[in-house]
N, C-alpha and C positions, 0 to 999 in steps of 0.2 A: 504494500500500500504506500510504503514511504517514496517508493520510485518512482510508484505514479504520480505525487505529487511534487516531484524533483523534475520531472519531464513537462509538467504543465508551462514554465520559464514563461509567468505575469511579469513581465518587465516594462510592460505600457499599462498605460490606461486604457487604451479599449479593450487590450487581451481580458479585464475585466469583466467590460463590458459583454463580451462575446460570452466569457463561461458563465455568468452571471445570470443573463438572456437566457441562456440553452435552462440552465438550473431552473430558470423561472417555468420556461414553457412545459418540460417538461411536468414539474411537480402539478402545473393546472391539468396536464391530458392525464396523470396516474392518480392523483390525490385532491380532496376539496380543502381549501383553502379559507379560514375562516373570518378572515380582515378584508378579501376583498373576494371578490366571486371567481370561479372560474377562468371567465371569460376576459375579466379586466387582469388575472395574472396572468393568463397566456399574452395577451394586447401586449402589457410590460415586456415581457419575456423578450418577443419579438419585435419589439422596437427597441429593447437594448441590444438584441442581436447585430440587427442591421445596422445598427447605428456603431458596433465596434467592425463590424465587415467590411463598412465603408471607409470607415476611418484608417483600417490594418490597408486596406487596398491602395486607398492614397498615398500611404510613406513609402517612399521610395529612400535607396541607398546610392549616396553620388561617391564614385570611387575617382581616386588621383594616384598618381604617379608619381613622388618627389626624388627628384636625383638629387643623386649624392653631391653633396657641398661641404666647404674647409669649414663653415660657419654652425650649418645644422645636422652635418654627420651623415653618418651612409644614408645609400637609398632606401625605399619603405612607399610599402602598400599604405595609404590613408582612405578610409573608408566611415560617413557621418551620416545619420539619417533626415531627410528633405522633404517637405510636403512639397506633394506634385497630384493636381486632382487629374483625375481621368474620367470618362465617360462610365464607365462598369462603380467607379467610388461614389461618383455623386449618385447615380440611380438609386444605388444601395441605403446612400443617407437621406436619399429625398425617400425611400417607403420606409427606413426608420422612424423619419421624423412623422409622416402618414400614420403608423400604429401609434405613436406618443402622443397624437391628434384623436384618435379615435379611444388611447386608454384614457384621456383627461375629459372626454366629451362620456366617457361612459360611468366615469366618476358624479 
């Protein structure tokens, strides 16, 4: 069980959001839920899904190439992560935010 949770590597903020979501929808399709209905923790569920799928989809990783210099020492791989949106990222966060629309209107 400990590997499993060694292998999860939450190291953003949406990774939360994604396992978070999955946990949410889930427990509304297996189990009733008694703070909010069903139907409004599944809503949840899936708009924090989509909303960290969109988010993980848009970072990108801009990599560089520094040569080697007398001043800052040998050469090296530099690699930092970038928001860069895409077509597939926003889709994903515009029906997040769509389910975040429909759990607060069903609140």
């Amino acid at each position: 069980m400990s590997n499993f949770l060694e292998n999860l590597k939450i190291d953003r903020w949406y990774k939360v959001f994604i396992y978070l979501g999955t946990f949410l929808f889930i427990i509304s399709l297996f189990s009733t839920t008694h703070w909010l209905t069903n139907k409004q923790t599944g809503l949840l569920g899936l708009a924090l899904f989509f909303i960290g799928l969109g988010e993980w989809k848009n970072e990108k990783v801009a990599v560089m190439f520094k040569p080697s210099n007398a001043y800052t020492g040998p050469a090296g791989f530099l690699q930092w992560p970038i928001r860069k949106m895409d077509l597939i990222g926003i889709i994903m966060l515009l029906v997040g935010i769509v389910f975040l629309i429909m759990f607060i209107i069903s609140l």
